[in-house]
CHARMM-style PDB file with segment names, atoms N, HN, CA, C and O in Angstrom:
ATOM      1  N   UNK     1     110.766 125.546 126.102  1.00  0.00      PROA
ATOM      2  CA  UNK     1     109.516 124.885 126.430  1.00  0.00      PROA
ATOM      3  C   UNK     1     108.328 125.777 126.109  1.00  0.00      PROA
ATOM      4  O   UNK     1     107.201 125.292 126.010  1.00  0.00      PROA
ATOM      5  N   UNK     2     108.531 126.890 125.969  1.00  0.00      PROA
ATOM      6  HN  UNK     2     109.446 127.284 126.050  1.00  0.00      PROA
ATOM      7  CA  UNK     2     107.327 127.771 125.768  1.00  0.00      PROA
ATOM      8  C   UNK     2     106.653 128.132 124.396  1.00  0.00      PROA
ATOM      9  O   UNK     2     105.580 128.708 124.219  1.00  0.00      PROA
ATOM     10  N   UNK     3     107.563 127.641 123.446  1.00  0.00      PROA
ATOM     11  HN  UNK     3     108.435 127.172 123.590  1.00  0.00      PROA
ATOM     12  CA  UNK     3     107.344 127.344 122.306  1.00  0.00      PROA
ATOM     13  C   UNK     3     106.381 125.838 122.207  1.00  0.00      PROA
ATOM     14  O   UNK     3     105.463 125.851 121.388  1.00  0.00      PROA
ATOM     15  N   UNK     4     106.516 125.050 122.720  1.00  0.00      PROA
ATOM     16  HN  UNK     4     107.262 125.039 123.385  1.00  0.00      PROA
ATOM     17  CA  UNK     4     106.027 123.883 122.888  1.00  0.00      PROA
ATOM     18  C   UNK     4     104.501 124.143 122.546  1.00  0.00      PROA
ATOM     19  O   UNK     4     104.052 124.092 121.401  1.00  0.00      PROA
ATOM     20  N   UNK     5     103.566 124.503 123.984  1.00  0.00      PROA
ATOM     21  HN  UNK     5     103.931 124.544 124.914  1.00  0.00      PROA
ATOM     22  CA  UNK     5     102.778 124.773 123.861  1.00  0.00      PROA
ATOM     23  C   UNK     5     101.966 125.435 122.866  1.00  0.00      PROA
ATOM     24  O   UNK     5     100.876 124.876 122.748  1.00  0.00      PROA
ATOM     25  N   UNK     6     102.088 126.215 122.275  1.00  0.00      PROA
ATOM     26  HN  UNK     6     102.973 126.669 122.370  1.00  0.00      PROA
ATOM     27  CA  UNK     6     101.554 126.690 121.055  1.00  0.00      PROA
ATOM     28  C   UNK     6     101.273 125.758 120.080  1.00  0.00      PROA
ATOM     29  O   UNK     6     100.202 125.723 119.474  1.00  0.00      PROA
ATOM     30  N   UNK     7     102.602 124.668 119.828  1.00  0.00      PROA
ATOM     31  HN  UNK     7     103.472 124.696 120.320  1.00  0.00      PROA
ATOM     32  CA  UNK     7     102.482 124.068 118.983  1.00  0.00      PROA
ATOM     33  C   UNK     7     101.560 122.793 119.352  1.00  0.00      PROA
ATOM     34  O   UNK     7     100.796 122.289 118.529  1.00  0.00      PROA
ATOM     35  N   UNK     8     101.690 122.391 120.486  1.00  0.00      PROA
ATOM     36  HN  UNK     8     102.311 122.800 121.155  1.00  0.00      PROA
ATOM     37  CA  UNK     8     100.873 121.285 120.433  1.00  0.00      PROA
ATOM     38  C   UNK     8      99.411 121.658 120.561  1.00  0.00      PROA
ATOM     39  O   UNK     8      98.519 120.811 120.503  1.00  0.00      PROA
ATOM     40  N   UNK     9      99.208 122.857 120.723  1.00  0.00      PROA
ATOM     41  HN  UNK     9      99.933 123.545 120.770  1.00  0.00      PROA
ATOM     42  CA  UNK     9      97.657 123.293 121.121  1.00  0.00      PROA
ATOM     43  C   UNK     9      97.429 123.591 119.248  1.00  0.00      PROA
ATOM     44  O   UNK     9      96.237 123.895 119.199  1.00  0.00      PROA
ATOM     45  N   UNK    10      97.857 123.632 118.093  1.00  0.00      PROA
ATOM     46  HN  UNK    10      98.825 123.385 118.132  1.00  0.00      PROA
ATOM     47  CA  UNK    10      97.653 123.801 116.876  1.00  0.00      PROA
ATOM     48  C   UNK    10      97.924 122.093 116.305  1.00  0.00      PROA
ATOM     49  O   UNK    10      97.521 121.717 115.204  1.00  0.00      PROA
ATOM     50  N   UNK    11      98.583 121.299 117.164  1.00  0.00      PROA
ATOM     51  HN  UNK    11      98.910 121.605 118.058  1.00  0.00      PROA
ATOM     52  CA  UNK    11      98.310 120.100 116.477  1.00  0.00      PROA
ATOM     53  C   UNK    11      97.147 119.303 116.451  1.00  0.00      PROA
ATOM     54  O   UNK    11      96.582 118.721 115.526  1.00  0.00      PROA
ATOM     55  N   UNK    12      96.814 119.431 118.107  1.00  0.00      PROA
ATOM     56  HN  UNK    12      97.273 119.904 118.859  1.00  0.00      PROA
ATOM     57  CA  UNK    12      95.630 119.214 118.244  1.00  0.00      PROA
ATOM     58  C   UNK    12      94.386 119.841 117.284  1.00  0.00      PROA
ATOM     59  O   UNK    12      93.887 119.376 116.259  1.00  0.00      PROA
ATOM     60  N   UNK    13      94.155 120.799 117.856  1.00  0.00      PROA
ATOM     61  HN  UNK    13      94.561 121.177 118.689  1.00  0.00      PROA
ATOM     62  CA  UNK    13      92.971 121.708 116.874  1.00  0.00      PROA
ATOM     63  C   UNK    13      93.008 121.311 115.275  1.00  0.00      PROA
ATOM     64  O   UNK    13      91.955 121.396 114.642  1.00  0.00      PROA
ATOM     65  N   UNK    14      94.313 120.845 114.567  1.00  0.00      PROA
ATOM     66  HN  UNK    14      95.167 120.776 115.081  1.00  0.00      PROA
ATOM     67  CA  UNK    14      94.019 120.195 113.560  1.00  0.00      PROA
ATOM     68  C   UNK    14      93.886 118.722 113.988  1.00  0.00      PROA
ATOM     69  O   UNK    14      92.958 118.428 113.234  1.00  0.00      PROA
ATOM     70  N   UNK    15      94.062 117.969 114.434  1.00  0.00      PROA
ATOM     71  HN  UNK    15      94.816 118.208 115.047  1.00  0.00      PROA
ATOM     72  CA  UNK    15      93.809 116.764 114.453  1.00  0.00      PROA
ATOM     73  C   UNK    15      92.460 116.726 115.097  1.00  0.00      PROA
ATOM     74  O   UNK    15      92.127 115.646 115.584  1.00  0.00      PROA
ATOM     75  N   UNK    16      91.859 117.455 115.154  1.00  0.00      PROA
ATOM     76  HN  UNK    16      92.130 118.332 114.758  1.00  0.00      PROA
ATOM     77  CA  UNK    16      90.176 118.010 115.878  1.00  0.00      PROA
ATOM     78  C   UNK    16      89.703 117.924 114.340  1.00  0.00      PROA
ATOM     79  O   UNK    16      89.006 116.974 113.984  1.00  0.00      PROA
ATOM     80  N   UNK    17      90.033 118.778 113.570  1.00  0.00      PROA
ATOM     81  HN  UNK    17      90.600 119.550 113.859  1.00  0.00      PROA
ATOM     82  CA  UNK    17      89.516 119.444 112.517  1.00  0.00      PROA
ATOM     83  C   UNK    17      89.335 118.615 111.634  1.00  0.00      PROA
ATOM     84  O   UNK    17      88.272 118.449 111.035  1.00  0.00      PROA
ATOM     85  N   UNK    18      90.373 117.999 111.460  1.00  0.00      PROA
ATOM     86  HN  UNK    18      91.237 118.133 111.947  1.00  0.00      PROA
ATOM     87  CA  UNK    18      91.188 116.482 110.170  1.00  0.00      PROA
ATOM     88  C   UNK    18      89.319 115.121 111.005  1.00  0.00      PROA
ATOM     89  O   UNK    18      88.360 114.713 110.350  1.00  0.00      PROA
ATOM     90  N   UNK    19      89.583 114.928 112.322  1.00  0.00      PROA
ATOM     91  HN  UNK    19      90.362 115.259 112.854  1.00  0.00      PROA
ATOM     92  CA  UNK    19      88.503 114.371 112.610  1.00  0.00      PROA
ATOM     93  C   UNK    19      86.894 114.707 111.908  1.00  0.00      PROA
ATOM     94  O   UNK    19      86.167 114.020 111.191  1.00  0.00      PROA
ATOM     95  N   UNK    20      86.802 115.543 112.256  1.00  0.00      PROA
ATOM     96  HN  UNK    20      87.392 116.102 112.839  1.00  0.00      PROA
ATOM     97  CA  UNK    20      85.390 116.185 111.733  1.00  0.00      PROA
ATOM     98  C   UNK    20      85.191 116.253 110.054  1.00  0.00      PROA
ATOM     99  O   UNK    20      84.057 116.566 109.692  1.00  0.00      PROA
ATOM    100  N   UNK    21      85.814 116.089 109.395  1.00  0.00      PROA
ATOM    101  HN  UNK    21      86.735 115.835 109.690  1.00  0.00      PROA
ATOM    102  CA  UNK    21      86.285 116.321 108.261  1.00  0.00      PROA
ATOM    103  C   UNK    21      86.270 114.892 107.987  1.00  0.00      PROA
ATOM    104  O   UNK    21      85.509 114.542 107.084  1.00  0.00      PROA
ATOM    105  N   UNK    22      87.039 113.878 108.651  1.00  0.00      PROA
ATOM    106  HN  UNK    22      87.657 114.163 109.383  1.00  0.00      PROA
ATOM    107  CA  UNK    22      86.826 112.225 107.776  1.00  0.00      PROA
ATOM    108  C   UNK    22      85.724 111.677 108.320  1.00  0.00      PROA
ATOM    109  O   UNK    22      85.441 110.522 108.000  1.00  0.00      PROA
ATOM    110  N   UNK    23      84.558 112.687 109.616  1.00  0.00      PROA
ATOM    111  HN  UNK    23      84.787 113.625 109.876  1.00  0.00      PROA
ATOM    112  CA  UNK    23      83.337 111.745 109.837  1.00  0.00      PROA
ATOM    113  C   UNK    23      82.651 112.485 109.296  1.00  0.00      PROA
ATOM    114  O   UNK    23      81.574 111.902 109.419  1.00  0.00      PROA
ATOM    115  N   UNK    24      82.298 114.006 108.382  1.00  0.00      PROA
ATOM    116  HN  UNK    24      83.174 114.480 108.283  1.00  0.00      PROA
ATOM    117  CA  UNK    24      81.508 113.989 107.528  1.00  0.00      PROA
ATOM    118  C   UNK    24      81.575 113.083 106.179  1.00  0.00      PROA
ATOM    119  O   UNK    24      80.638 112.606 105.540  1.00  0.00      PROA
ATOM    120  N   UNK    25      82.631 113.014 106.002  1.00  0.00      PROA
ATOM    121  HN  UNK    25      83.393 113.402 106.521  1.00  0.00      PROA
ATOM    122  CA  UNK    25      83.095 112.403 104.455  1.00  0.00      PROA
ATOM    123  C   UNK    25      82.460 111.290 104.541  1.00  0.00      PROA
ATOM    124  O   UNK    25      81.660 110.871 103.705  1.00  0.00      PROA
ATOM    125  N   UNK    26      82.940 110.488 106.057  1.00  0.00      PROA
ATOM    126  HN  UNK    26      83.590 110.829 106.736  1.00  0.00      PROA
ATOM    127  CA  UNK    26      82.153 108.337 105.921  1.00  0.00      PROA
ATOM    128  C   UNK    26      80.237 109.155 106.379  1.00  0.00      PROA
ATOM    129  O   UNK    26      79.347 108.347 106.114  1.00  0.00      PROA
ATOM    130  N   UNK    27      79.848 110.166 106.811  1.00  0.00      PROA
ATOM    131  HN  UNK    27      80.571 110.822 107.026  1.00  0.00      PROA
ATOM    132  CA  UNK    27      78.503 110.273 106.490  1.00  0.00      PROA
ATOM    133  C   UNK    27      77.712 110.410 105.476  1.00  0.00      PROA
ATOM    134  O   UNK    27      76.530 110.093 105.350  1.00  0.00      PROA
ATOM    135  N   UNK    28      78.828 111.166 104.375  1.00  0.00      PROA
ATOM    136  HN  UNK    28      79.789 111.423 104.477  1.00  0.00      PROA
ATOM    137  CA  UNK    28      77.962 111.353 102.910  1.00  0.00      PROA
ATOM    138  C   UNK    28      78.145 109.617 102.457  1.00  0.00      PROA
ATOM    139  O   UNK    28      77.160 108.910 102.241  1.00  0.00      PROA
ATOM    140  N   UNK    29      79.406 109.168 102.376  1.00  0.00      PROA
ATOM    141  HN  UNK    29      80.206 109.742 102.552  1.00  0.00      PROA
ATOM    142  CA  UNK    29      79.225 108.118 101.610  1.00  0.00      PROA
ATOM    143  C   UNK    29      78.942 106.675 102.065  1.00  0.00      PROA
ATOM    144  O   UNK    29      79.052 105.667 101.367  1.00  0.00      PROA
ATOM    145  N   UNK    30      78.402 106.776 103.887  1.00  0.00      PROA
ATOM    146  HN  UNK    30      78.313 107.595 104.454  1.00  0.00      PROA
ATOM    147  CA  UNK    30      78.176 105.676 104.451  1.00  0.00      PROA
ATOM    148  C   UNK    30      78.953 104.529 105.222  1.00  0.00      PROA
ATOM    149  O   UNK    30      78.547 104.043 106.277  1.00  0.00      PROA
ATOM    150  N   UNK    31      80.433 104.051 104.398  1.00  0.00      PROA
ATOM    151  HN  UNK    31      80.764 104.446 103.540  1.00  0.00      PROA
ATOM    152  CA  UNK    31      81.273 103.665 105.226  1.00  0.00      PROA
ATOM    153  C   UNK    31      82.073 103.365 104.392  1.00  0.00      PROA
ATOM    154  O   UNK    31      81.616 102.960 103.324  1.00  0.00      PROA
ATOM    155  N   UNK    32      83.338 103.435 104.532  1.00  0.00      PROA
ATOM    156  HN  UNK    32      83.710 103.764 105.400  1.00  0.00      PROA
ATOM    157  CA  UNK    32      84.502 103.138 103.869  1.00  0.00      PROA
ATOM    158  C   UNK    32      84.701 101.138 103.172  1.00  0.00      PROA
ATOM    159  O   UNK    32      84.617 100.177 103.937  1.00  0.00      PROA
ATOM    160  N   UNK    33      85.015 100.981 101.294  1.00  0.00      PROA
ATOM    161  HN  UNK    33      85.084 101.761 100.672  1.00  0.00      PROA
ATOM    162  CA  UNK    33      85.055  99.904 101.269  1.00  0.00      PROA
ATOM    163  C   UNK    33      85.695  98.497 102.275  1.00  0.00      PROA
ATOM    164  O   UNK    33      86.735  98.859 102.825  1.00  0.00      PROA
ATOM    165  N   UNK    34      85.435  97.464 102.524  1.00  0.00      PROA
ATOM    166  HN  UNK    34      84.590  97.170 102.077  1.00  0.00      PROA
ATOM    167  CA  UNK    34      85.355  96.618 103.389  1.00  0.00      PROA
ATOM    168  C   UNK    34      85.130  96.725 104.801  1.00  0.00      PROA
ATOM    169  O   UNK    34      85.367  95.773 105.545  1.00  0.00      PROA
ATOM    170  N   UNK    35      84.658  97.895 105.249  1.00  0.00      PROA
ATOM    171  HN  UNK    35      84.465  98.669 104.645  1.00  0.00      PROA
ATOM    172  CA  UNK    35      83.692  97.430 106.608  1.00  0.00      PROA
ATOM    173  C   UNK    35      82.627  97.073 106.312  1.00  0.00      PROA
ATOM    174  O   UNK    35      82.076  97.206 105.219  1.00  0.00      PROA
ATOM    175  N   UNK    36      82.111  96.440 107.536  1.00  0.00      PROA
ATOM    176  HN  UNK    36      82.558  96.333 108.424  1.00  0.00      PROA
ATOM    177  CA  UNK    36      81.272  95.184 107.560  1.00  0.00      PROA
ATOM    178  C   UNK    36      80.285  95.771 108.392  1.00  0.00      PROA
ATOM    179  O   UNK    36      80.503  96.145 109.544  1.00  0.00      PROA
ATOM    180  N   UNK    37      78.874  95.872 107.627  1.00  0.00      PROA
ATOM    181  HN  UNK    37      78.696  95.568 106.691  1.00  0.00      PROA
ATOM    182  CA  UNK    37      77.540  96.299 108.503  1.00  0.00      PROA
ATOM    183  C   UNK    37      76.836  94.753 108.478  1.00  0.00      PROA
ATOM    184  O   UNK    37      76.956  93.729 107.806  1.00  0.00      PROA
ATOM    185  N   UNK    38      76.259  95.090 109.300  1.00  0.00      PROA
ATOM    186  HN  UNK    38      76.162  95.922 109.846  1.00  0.00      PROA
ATOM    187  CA  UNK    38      75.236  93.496 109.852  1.00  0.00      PROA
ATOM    188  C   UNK    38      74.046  94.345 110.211  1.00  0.00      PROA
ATOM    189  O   UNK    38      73.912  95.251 111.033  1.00  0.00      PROA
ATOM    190  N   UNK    39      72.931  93.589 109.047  1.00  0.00      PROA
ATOM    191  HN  UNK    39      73.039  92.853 108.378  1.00  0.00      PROA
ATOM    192  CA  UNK    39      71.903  94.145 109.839  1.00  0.00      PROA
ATOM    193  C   UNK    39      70.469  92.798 109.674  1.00  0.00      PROA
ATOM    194  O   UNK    39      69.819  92.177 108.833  1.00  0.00      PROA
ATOM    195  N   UNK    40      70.604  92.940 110.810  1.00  0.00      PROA
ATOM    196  HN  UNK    40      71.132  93.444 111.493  1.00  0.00      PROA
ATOM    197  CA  UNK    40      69.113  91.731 111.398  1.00  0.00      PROA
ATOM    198  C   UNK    40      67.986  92.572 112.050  1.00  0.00      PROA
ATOM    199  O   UNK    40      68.068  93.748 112.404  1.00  0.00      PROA
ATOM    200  N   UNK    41      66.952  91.769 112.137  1.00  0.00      PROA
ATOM    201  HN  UNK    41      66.885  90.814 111.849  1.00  0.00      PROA
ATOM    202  CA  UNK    41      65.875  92.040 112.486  1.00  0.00      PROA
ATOM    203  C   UNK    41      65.964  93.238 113.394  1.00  0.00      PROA
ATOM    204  O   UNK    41      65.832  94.349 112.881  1.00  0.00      PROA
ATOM    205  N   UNK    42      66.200  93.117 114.856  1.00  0.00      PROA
ATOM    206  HN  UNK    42      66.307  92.214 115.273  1.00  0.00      PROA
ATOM    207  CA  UNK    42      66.242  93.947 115.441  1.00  0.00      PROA
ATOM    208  C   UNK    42      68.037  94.020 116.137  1.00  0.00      PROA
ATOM    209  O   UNK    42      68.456  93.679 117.244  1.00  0.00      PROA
ATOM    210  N   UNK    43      68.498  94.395 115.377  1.00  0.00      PROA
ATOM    211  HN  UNK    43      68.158  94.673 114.479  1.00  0.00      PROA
ATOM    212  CA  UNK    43      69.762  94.202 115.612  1.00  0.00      PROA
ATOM    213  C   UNK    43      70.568  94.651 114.652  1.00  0.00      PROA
ATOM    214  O   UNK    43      70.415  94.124 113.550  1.00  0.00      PROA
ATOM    215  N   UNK    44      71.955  96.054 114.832  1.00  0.00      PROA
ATOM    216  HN  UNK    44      72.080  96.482 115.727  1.00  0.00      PROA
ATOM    217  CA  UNK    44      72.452  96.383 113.730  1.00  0.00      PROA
ATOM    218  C   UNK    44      73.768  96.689 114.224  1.00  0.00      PROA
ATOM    219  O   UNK    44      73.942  97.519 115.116  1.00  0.00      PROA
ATOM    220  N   UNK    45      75.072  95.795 113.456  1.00  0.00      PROA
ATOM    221  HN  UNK    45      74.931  95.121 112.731  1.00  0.00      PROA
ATOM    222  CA  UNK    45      76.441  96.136 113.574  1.00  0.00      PROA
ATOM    223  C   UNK    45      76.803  96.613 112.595  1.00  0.00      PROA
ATOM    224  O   UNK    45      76.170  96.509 111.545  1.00  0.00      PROA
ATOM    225  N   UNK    46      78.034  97.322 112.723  1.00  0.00      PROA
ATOM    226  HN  UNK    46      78.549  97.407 113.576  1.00  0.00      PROA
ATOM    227  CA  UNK    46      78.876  98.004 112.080  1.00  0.00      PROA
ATOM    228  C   UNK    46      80.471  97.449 112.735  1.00  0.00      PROA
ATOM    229  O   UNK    46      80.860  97.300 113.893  1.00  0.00      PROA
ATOM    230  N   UNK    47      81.004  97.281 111.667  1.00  0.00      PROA
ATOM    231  HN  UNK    47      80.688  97.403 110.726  1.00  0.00      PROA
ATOM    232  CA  UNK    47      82.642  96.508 111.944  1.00  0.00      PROA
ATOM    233  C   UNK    47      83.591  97.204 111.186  1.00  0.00      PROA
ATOM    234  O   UNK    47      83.758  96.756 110.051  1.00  0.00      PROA
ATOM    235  N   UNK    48      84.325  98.279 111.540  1.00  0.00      PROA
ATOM    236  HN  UNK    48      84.189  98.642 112.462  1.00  0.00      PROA
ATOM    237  CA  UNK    48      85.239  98.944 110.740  1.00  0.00      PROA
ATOM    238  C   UNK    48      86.514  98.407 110.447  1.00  0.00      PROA
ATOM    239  O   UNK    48      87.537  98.802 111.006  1.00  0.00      PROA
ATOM    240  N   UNK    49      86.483  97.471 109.542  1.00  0.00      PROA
ATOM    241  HN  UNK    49      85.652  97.151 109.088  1.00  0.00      PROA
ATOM    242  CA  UNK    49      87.513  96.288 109.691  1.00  0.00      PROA
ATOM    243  C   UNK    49      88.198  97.017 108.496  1.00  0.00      PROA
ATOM    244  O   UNK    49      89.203  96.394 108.154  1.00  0.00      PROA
ATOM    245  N   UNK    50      87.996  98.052 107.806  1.00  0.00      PROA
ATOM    246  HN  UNK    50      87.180  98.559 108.083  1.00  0.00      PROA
ATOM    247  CA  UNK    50      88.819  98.817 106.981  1.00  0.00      PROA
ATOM    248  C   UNK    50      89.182  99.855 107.667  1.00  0.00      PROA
ATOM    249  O   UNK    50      90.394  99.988 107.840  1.00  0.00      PROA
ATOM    250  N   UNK    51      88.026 101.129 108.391  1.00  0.00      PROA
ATOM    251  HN  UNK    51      87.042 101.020 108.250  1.00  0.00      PROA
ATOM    252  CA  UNK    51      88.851 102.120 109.042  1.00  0.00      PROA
ATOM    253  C   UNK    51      89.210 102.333 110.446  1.00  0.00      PROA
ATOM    254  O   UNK    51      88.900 103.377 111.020  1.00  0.00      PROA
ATOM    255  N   UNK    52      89.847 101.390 111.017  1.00  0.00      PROA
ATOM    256  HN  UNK    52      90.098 100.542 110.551  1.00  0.00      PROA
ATOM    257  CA  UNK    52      90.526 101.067 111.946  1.00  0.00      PROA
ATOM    258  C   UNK    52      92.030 101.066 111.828  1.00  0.00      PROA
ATOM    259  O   UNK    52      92.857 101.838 112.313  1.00  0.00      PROA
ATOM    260  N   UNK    53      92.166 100.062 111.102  1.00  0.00      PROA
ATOM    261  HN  UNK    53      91.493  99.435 110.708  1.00  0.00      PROA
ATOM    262  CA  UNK    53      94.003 100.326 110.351  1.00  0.00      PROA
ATOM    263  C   UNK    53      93.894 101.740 110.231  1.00  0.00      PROA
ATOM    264  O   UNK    53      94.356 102.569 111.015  1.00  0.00      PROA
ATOM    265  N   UNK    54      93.010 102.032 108.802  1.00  0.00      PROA
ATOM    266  HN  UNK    54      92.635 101.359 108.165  1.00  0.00      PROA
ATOM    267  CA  UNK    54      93.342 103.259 108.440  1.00  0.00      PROA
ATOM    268  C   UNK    54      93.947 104.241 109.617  1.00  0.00      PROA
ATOM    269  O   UNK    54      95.092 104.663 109.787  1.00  0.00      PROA
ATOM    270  N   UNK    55      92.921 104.410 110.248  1.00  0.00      PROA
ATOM    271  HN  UNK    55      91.991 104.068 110.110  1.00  0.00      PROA
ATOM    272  CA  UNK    55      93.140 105.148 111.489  1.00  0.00      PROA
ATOM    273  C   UNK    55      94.325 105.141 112.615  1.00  0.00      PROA
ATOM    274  O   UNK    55      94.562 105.988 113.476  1.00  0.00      PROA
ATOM    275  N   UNK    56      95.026 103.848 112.317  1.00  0.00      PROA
ATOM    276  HN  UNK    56      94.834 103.160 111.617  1.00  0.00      PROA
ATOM    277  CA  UNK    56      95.954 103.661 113.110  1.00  0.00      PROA
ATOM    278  C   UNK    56      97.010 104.477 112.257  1.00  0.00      PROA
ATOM    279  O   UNK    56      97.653 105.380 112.791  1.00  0.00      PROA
ATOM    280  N   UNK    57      97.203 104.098 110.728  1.00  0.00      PROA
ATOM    281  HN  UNK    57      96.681 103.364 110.294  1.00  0.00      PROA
ATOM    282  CA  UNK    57      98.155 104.277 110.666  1.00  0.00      PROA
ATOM    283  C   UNK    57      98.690 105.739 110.549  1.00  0.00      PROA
ATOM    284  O   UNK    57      99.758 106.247 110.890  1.00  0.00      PROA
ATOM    285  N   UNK    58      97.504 106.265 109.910  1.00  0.00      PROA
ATOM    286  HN  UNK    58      96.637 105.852 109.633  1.00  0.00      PROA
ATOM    287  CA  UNK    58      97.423 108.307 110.038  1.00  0.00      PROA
ATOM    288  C   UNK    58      97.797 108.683 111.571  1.00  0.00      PROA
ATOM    289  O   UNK    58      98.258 109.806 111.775  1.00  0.00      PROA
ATOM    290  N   UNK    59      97.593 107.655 112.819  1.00  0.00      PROA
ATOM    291  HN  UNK    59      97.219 106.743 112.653  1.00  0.00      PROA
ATOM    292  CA  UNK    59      98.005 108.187 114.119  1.00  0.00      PROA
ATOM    293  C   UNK    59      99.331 108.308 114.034  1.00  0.00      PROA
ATOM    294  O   UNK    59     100.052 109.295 114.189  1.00  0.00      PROA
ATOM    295  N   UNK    60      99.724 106.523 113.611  1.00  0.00      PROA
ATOM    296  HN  UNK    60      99.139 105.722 113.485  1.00  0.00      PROA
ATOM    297  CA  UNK    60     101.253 106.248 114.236  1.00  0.00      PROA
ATOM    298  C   UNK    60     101.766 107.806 113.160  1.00  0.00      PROA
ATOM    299  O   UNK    60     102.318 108.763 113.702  1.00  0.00      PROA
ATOM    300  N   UNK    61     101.569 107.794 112.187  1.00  0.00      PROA
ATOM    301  HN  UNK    61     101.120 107.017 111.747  1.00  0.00      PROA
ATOM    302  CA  UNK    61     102.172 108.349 111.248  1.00  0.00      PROA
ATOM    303  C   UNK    61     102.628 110.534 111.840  1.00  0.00      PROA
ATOM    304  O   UNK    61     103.550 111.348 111.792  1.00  0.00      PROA
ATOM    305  N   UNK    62     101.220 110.411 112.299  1.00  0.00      PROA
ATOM    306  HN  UNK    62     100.471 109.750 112.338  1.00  0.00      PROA
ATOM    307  CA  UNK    62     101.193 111.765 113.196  1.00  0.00      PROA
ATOM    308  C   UNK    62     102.746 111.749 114.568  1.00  0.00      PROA
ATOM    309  O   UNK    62     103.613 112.621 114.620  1.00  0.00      PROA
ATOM    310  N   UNK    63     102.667 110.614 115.418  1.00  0.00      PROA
ATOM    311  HN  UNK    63     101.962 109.905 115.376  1.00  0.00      PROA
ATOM    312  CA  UNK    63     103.286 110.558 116.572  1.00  0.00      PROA
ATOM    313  C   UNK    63     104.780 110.441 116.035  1.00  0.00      PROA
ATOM    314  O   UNK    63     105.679 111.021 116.643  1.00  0.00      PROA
ATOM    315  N   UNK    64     105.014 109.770 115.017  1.00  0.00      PROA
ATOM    316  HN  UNK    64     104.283 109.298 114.524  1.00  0.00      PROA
ATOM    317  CA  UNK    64     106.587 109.799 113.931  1.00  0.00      PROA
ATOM    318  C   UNK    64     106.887 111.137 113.911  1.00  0.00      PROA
ATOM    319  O   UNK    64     107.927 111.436 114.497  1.00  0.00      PROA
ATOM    320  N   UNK    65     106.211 112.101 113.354  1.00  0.00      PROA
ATOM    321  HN  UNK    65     105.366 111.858 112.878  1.00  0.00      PROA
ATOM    322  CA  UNK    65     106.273 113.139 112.623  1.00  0.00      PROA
ATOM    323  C   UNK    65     106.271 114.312 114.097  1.00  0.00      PROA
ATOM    324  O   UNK    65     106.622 115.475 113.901  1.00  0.00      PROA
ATOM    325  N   UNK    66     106.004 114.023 114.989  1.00  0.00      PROA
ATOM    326  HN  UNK    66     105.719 113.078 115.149  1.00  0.00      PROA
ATOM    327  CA  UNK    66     105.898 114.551 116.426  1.00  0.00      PROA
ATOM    328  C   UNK    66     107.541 114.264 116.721  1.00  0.00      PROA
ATOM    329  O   UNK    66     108.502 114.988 116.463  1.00  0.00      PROA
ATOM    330  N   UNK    67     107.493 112.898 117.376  1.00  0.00      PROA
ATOM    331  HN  UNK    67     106.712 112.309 117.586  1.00  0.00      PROA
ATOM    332  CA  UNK    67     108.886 112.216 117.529  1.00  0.00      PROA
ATOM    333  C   UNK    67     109.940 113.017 116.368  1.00  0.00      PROA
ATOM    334  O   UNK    67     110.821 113.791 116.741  1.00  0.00      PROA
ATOM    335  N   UNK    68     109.786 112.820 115.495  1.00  0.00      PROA
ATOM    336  HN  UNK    68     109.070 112.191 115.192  1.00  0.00      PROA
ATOM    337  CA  UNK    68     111.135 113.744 114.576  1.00  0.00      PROA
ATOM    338  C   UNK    68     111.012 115.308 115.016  1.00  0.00      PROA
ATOM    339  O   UNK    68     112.047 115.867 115.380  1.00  0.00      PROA
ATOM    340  N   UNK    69     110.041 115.886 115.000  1.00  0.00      PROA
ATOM    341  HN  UNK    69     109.201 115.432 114.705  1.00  0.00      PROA
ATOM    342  CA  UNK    69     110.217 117.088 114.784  1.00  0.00      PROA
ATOM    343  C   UNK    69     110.626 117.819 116.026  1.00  0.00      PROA
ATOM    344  O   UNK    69     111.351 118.809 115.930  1.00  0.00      PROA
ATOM    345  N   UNK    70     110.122 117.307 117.402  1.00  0.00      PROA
ATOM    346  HN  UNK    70     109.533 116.503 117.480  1.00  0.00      PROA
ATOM    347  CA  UNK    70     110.472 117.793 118.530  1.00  0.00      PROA
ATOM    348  C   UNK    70     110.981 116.464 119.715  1.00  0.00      PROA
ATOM    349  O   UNK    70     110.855 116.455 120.939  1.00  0.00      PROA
ATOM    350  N   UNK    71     111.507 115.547 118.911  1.00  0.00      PROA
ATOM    351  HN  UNK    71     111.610 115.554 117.916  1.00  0.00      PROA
ATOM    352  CA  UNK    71     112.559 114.510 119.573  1.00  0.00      PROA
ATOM    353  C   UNK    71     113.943 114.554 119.825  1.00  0.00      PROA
ATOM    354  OT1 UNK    71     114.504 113.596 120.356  1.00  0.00      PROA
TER     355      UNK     71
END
């Protein structure tokens, strides 16, 4: 178990890092193809109807790779 810790305190800190890293990237280029901005008068949405999946699936894909490695 004491091995554990180490490792999950370095998965995190990259999955910190990997974060900061894909919200500069959608800041330079604004938002990933097919999300959906709405913008009205006084009124402005944003619908990440593309990076939402995305995001799911880099999770599930993380928690697999968790599950195998220390399951």
């Amino acid at each position: 178990m004491g091995a554990l810790a180490p490792s999950l305190i370095a998965a995190g800190l990259g999955l910190a890092l990997l974060g900061v890293l894909i919200a500069r990237a959608l800041e330079r280029s604004g938002h990933l193809a097919g999300d959906a901005r709405i913008e009205r008068d006084h009124v402005r949405r944003y619908v990440p109807v593309t990076s939402m999946p995305l995001v799911s699936v880099c999770l599930s894909g993380v928690t697999w790779a968790i599950r195998r490695w220390f399951g």
